[in-house]
Residue, then its C-alpha position, 0 to 999 in steps of 0.5 A: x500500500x502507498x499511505x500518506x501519514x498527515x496531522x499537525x504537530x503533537x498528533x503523533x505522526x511519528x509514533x504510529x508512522x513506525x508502527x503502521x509501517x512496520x505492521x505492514x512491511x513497508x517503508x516508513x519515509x520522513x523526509x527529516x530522515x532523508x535529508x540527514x541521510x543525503x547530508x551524511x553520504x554528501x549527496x548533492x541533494x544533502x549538501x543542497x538542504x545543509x545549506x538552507x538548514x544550517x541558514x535557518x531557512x527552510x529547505x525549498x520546495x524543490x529540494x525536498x520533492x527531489x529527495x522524495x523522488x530519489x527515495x520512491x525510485x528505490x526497490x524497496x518501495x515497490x511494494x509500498x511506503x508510508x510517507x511521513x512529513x511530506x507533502x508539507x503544502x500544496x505545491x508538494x502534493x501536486x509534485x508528488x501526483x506527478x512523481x506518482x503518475x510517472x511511475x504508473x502509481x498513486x496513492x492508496x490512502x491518506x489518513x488525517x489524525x484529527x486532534x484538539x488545538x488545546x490537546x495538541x498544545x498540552x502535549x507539546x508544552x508539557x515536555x521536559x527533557x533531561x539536559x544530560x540524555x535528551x532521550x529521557x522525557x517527561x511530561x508534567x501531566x501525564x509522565x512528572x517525574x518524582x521530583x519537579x525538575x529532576x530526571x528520574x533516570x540520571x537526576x539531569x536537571x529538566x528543561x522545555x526546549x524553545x519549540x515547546x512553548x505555547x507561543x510557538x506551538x501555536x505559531x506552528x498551529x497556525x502554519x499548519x492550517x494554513x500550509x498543510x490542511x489544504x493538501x487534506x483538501x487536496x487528496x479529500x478531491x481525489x476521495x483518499x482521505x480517512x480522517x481518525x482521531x489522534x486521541x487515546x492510546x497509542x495502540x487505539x489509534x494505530x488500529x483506527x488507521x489499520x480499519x481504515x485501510x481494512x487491514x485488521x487490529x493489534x491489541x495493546x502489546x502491538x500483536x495482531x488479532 
């Protein structure tokens, strides 16, 4: 199957991107992977984005449709591949139809994780991170740690990193309505498009999109029934 993955910041993309990829064997494609892989190999493409990167600009339209193009043309993606972080707008979207087309391909589904703003804004700024391992992660509602503002796992001390504001998460919010729902608009013209919720377990929405795309349910430890 050929998926497409969309939803605004703090809905979990990543999360069920991995999971619902691996439950069907295919690909998982981020376009934040990709580019950290044409950097490291020195690609003409990587050395390209480094350069908006390292700018603080983001990475053109161009750029990115021509690492996704490179990454659809690999053998492993014949039998599919889930896209995650890409088309970012309308003008990415078309280009991906027309990469498609010329492949004699489409898209099977688009799924849309639907999420409450103020959801979204509580599972983002309630982050903290350790500063000595920024793989230990806390949340002060759902995850605190024993003692405020110590890591539980190293007694790192814990911070909000800058993108975890609620100013610029909604500043984020806000690019994302305006940049990214048109592309749901988009694919929702072509009759692609699920829209499932965001909201609960993590294994309750993996088997939301796993109905969608008439593809069966995994119970809580990831197993398939």
């Amino acid at each position: 199957m050929r998926i497409l993955l969309i939803g605004p910041p703090g809905a979990g993309k990543g999360t069920q991107a991995a999971r619902l990829a691996a439950h069907l064997s295919i690909p998982h494609i981020s376009t934040g992977d990709l580019f950290r892989e044409h950097i490291d190999q020195g690609t003409e493409l990587g050395q390209n984005a480094l350069t908006h990167i390292r700018g603080g600009f983001l990475v053109p339209d161009e750029v990115t449709t021509g690492v996704i193009k490179e990454c659809l043309a690999r053998p492993d993606t014949e039998r599919g591949f889930l896209l995650d972080g890409f088309p970012r707008n309308l003008a990415q979207a078309k280009a991906l139809d027309g990469i498609l087309a010329d492949s004699e391909s489409r898209l099977d589904a688009v799924l849309d994780l639907e999420i409450p703003e103020d959801q979204v804004v509580s599972r983002i700024a309630g982050r903290r991170l350790c500063r000595q391992d920024r793989e230990h992660i806390f949340h002060v509602d759902y995850s605190p740690p024993e003692v405020a503002g110590v890591c539980g796992f190293c007694g790192g001390e814990l911070y909000q990193r800058d993108d975890d504001r609620e100013a610029t998460v909604r500043r984020r919010l806000e690019v994302y309505r305006t940049e990214t729902a048109p592309v749901v608009d988009h694919y929702q013209a072509q009759g692609l498009v699920t829209t499932i919720s965001a909201l609960g377990q993590v294994h309750e929405v993996l088997n939301r999109a796993l109905v969608a795309i008439g593809r069966g349910q995994v119970d809580a430890s990831g197993t398939s029934s």
